[in-house]
ZAVOKOL-52734 format. One record per residue (C-alpha): residue number from 1; x negated, y, z negated. Coordinates in steps of 0.02 Angstrom, whole numbers, m for minus. Layout:
(site NUM, (X, Y, Z))
...
This chain:
(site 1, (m1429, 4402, m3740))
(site 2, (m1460, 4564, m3862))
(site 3, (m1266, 4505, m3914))
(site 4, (m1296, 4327, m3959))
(site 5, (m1458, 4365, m4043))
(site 6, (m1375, 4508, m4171))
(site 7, (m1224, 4380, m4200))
(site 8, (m1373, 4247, m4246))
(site 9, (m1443, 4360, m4358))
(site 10, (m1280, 4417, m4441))
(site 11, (m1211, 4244, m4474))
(site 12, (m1372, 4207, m4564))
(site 13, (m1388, 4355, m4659))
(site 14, (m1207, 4321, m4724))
(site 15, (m1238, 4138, m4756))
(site 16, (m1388, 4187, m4875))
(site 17, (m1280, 4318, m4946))
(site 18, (m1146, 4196, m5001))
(site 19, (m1274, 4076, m5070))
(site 20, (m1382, 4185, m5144))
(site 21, (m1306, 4340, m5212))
(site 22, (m1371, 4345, m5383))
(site 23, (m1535, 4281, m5330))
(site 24, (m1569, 4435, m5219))
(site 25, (m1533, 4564, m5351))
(site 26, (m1642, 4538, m5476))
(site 27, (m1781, 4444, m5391))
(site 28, (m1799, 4593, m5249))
(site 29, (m1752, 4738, m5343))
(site 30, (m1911, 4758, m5444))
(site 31, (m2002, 4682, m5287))
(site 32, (m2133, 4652, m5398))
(site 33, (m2117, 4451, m5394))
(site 34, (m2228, 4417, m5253))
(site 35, (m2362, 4526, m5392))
(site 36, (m2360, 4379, m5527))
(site 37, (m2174, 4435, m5612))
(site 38, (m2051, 4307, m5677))
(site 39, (m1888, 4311, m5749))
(site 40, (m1828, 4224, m5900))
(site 41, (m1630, 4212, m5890))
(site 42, (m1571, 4181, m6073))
(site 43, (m1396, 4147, m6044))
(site 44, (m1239, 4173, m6108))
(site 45, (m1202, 4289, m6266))
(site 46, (m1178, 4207, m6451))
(site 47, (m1035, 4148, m6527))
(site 48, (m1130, 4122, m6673))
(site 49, (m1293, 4236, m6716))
(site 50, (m1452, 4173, m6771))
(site 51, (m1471, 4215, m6975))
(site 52, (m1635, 4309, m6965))
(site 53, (m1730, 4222, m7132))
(site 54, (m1912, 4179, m7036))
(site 55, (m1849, 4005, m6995))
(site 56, (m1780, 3932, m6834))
(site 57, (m1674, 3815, m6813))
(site 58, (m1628, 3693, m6665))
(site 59, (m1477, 3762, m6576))
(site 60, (m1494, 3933, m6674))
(site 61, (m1533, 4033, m6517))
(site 62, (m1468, 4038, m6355))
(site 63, (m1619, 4017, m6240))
(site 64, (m1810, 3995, m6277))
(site 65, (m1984, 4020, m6187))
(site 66, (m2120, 3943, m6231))
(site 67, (m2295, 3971, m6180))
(site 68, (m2484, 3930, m6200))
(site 69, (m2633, 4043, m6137))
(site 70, (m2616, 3923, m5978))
(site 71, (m2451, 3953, m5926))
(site 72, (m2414, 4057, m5781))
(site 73, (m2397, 4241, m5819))
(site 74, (m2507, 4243, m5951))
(site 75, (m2677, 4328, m5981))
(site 76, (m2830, 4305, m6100))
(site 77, (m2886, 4497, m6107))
(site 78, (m3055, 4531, m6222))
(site 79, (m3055, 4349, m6293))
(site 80, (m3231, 4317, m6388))
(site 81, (m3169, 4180, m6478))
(site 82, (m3076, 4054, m6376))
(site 83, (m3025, 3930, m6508))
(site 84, (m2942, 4084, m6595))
(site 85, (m2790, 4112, m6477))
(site 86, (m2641, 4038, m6527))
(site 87, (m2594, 3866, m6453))
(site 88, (m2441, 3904, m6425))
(site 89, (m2316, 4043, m6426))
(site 90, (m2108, 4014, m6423))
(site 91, (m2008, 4167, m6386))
(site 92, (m1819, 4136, m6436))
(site 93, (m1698, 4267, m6383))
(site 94, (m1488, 4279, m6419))
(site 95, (m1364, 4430, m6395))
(site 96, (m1219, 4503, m6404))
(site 97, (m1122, 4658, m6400))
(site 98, (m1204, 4744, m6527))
(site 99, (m1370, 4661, m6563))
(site 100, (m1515, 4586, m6487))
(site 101, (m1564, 4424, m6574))
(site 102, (m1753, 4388, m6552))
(site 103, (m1876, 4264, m6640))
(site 104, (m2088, 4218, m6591))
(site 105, (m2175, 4056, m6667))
(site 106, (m2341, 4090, m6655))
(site 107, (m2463, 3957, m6690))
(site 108, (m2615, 4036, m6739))
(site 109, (m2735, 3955, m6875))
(site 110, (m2786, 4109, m6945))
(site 111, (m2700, 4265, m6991))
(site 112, (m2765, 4440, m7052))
(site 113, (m2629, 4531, m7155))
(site 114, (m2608, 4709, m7121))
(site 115, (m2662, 4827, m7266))
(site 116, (m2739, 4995, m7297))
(site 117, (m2918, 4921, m7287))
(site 118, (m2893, 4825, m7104))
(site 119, (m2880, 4975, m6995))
(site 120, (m2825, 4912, m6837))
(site 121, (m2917, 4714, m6886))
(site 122, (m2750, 4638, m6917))
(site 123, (m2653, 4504, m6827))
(site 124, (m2480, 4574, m6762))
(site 125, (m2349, 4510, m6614))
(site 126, (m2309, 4679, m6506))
(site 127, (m2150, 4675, m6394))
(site 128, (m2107, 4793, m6250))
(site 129, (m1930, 4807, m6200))
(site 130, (m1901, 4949, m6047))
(site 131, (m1756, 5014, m5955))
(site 132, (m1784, 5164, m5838))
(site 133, (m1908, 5171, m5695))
(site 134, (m1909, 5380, m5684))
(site 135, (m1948, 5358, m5490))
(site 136, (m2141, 5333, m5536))
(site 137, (m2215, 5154, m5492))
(site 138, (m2097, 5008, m5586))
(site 139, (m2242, 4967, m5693))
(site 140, (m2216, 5129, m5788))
(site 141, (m2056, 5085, m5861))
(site 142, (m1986, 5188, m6011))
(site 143, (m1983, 5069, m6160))
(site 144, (m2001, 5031, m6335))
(site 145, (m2142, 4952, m6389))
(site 146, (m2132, 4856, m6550))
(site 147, (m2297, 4805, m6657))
(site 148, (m2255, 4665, m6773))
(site 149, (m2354, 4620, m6923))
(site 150, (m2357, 4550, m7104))
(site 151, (m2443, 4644, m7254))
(site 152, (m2467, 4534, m7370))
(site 153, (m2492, 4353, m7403))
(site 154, (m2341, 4338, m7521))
(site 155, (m2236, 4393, m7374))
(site 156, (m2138, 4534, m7464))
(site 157, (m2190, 4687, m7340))
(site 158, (m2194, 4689, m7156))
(site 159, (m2249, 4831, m7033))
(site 160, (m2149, 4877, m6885))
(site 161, (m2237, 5010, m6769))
(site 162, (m2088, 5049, m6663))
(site 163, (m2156, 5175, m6543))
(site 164, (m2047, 5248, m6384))
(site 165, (m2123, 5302, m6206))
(site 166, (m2072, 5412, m6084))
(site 167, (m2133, 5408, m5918))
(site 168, (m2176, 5540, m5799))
(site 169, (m2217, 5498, m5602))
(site 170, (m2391, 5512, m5637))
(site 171, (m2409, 5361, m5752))
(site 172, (m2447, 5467, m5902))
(site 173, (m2299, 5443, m6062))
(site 174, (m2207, 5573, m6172))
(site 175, (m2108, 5570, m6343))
(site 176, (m1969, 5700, m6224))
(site 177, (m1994, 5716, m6030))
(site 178, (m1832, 5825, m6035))
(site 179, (m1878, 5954, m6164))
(site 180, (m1962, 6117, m6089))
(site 181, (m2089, 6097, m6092))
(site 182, (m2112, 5920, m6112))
(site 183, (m2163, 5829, m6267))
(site 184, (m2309, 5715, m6241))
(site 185, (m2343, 5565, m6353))
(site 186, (m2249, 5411, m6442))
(site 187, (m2083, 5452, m6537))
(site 188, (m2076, 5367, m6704))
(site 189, (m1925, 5429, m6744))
(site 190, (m1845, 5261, m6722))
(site 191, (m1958, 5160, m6852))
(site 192, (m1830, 5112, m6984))
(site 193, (m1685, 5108, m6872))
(site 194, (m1710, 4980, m6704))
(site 195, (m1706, 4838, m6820))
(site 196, (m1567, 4819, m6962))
(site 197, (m1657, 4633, m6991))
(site 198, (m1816, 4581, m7032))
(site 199, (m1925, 4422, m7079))
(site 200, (m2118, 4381, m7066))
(site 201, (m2172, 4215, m7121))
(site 202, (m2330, 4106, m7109))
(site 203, (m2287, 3933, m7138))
(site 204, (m2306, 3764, m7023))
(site 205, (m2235, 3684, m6896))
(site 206, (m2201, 3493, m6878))
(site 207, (m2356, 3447, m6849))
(site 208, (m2445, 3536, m7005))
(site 209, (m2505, 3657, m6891))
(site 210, (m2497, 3850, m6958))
(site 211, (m2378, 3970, m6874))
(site 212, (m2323, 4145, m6899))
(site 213, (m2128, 4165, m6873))
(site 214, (m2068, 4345, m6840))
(site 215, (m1873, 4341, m6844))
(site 216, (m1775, 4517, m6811))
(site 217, (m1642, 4589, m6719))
(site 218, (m1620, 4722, m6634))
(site 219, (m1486, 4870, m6633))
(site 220, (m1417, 4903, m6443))
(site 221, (m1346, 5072, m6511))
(site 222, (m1494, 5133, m6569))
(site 223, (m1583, 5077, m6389))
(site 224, (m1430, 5168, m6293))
(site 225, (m1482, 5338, m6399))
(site 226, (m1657, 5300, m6375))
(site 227, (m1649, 5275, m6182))
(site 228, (m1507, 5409, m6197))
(site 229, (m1365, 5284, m6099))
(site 230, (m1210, 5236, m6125))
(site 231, (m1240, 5049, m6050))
(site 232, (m1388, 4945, m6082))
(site 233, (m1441, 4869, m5903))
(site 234, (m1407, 4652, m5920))
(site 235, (m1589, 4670, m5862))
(site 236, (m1741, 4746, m5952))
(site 237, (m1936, 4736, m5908))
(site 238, (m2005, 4641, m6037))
(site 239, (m2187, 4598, m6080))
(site 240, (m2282, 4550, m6277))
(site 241, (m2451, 4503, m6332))
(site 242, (m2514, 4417, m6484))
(site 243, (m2691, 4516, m6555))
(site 244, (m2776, 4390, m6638))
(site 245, (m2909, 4376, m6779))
(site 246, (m3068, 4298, m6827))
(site 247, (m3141, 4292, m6986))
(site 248, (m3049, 4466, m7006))
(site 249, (m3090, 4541, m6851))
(site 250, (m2980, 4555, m6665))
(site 251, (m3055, 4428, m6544))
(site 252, (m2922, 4487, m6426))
(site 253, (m2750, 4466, m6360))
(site 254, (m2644, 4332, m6252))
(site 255, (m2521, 4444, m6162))
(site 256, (m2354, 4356, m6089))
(site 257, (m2408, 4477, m5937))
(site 258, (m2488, 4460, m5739))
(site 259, (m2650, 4545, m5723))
(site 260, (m2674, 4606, m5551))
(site 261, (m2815, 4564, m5436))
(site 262, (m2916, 4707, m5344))
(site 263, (m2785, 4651, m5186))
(site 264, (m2626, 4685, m5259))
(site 265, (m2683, 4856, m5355))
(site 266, (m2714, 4918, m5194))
(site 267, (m2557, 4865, m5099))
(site 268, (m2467, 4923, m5246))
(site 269, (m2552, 5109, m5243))
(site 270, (m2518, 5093, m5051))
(site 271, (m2304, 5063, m5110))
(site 272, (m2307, 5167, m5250))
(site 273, (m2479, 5306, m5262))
(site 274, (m2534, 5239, m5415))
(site 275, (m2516, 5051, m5529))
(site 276, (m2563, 5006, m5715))
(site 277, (m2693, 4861, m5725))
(site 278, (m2542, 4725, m5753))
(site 279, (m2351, 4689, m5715))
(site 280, (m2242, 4632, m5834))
(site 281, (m2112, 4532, m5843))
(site 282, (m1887, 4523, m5853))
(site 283, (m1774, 4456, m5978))
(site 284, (m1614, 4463, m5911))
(site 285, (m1471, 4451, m6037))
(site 286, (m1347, 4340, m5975))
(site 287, (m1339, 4206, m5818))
(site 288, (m1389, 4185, m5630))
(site 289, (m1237, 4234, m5564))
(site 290, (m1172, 4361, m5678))
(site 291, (m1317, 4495, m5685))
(site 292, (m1300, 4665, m5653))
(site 293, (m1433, 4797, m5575))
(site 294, (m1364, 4995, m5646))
(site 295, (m1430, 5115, m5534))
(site 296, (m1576, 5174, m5672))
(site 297, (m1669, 5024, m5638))
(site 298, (m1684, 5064, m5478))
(site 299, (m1839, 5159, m5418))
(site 300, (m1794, 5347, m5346))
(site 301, (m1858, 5419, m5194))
(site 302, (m1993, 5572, m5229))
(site 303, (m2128, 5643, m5154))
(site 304, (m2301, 5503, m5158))
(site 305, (m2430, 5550, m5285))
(site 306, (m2581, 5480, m5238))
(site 307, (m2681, 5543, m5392))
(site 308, (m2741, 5430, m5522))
(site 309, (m2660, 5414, m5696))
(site 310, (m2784, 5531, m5814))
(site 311, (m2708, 5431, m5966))
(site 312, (m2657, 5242, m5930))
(site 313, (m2540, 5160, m6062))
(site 314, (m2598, 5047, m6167))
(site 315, (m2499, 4884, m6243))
(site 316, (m2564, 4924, m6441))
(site 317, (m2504, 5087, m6533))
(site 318, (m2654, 5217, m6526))
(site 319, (m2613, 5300, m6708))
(site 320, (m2488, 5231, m6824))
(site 321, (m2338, 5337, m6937))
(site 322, (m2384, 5350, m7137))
(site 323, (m2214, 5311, m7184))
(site 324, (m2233, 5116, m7135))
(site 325, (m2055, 5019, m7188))
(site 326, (m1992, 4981, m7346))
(site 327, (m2058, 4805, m7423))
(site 328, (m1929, 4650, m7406))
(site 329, (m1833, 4590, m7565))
(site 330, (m1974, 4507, m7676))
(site 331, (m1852, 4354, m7713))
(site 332, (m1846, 4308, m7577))
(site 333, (m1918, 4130, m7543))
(site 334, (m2031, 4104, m7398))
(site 335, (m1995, 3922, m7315))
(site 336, (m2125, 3805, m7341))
(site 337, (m2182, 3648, m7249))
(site 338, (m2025, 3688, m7118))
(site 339, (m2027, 3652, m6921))
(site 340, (m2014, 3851, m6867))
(site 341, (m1930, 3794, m6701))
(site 342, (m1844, 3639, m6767))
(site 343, (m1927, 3537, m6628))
(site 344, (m2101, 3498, m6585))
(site 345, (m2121, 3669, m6516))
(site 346, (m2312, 3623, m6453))
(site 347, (m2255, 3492, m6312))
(site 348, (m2318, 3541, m6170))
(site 349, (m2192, 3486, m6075))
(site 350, (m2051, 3606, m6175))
(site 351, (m1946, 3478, m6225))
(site 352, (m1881, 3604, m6387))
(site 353, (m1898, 3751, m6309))
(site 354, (m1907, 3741, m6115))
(site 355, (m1966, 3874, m5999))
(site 356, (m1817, 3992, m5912))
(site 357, (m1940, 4065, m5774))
(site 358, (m1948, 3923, m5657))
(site 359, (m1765, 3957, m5602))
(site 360, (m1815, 4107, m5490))
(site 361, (m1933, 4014, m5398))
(site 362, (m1807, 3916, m5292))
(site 363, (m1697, 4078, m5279))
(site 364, (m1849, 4159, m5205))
(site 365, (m1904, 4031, m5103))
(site 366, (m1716, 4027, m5004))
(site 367, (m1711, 4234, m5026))
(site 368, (m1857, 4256, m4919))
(site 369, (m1810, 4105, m4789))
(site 370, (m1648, 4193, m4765))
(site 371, (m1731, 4341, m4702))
(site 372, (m1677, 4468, m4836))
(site 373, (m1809, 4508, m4947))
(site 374, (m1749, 4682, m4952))
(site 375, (m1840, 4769, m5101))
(site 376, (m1831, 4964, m5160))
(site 377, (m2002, 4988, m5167))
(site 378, (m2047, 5170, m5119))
(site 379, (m2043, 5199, m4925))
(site 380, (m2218, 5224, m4854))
């Protein structure tokens, strides 16, 4: 009987391994899905990459996500103004083997340009892209954060606050966990180099309605030095939110990112010792069945610290370097009156730019009836 019932159970593990082996790795390996995080796959790398001039064309990128502060995975955090959060936000994403090609429509009626007198009352787009888990709990991923914003109305000088985190198993980040001893802080260093192109617009969409278009890329060398690897992982932990403005003050942010309830910060603490107040989310570069897990994603085995994080990370830069970028070209024309995502990018049904994320949720579904939601969280 003990016979037929381990040849049961071994033909339908290796059924749901044939059918599923994609699905498993990156759906299970974070084992942070059944926690609010999805998975935008963006596909295949460019032939042809997107000319970064703050306009976006239909076709021009591979894959897009688009969003509004309703859509799953997103969260409202501080809001006083309601009306003030963008309507919509499009996140448009190519690659290949040397750059990441990225591009946010924000539609947002009002902007505040960054300048000496705003302090931090300014309206800015700030992406996190991470790579390395350290062994601590998955949320505190090593990553660049990226704080995007426009200085002027003529659109002739941008800001980019690229910032880089290390993270130590207690939650708390560094500029250099491996120098002795170990350098705590952001490292700036990589300001004017992560992204050879750069262009900020406000302009309007189809409908009249005013967006802010940030169009850059991003250097993979310069992320291989900064996450000190040879090979960028197909997959990275990926999260943004959009601070938004009022009458030239923050009302708050919409963060692409799961906030957790009371329930799951404690099951996570129980898994891992400690958990930031969110999870974010993956952007895996390439498709379902060609992605590929390197072993730094994975979480190591270590001791359980059960101590809280003294210093939790925040999304937003805490200080900001003096030597801000060099202004853009002055000739150079900012589009007017042009459709920033070349379709009616406010559709809530994503006709022009349709959401990636829903693709796990079948994958999952037939993971876990298989039986083989094996995930690497940290043995109890």
């Amino acid at each position: 009987m003990k016979k037929m019932l381990l040849f049961a159970m071994t033909a339908t593990l290796l059924v749901c391994v044939l059918v599923l082996p994609a699905a498993a790795v990156y759906t299970l390996s974070y084992g942070l899905s059944e926690y609010g995080q999805q998975t935008f796959l963006v596909g295949k790398p460019t032939e042809t990459p997107p000319t970064v001039d703050g306009a976006v064309s239909e076709g021009e990128y591979t894959n897009c996500l688009h969003l509004t502060p309703e859509s799953e995975g997103m969260a409202q955090i501080g809001v006083t103004n309601q009306g003030a959060l963008a309507d919509y936000i499009d996140i448009y994403v190519s690659y290949d083997a040397d750059y990441i090609y990225m591009a946010a429509v924000v539609q947002e009626d009002e902007y505040s340009f960054k300048n000496e007198s705003t302090n931090n009352q300014y309206s800015a787009l700030c992406v996190n892209f991470g790579y390395r888990t350290n062994g601590s709990s998955i949320q505190a991923m090593d990553r660049m954060e990226c704080t995007l914003s426009i200085n002027d109305a003529a659109g002739t000088s941008f800001f980019t606050g690229i910032g880089y985190y290390e993270y130590a198993s207690d939650g708390k980040y560094y500029q250099n966990l491996e120098a002795d001893p170990p350098v705590q802080g952001k490292d700036w260093s990589f300001m004017n180099q992560l992204m050879p192109e750069k262009k900020f617009v406000r302009t309007m969409d189809a409908e009249q309605k005013n967006i802010t278009v940030y169009e850059f890329s991003m250097s993979k060398a310069v992320l291989k030095n900064a996450f000190r690897t040879d090979t960028l992982s197909d997959t990275a932990y990926f999260w943004f939110e959009s601070y938004a403005t009022s009458g030239g003050a923050r009302i708050g942010n919409l963060a692409y990112r799961h906030l957790l309830s009371d329930e799951e910060t404690i099951a996570l603490i129980e898994d891992y010792g400690w958990c930031a107040s969110f999870v974010g989310h993956l952007m895996v570069f390439g498709e379902e069945m060609e992605l590929d897990l390197t072993v730094d994603q994975k979480p190591q085995e270590s001791e359980e610290d059960t101590s809280d994080p003294t210093d939790e990370p925040t999304a937003e830069p805490t200080s900001e370097p003096t030597d801000e970028p060099t202004a853009a070209p002055t000739d150079e024309p900012t589009p007017q009156g042009t459709d920033a995502s070349g379709t009616d990018a406010s559709d809530s049904d994503g006709d022009g730019c349709k959401s990636a994320v829903a693709l796990t949720s079948l994958a999952l579904i037939a993971v876990v009836s298989c039986g083989v939601a094996v995930t690497c969280k940290k043995k109890r």
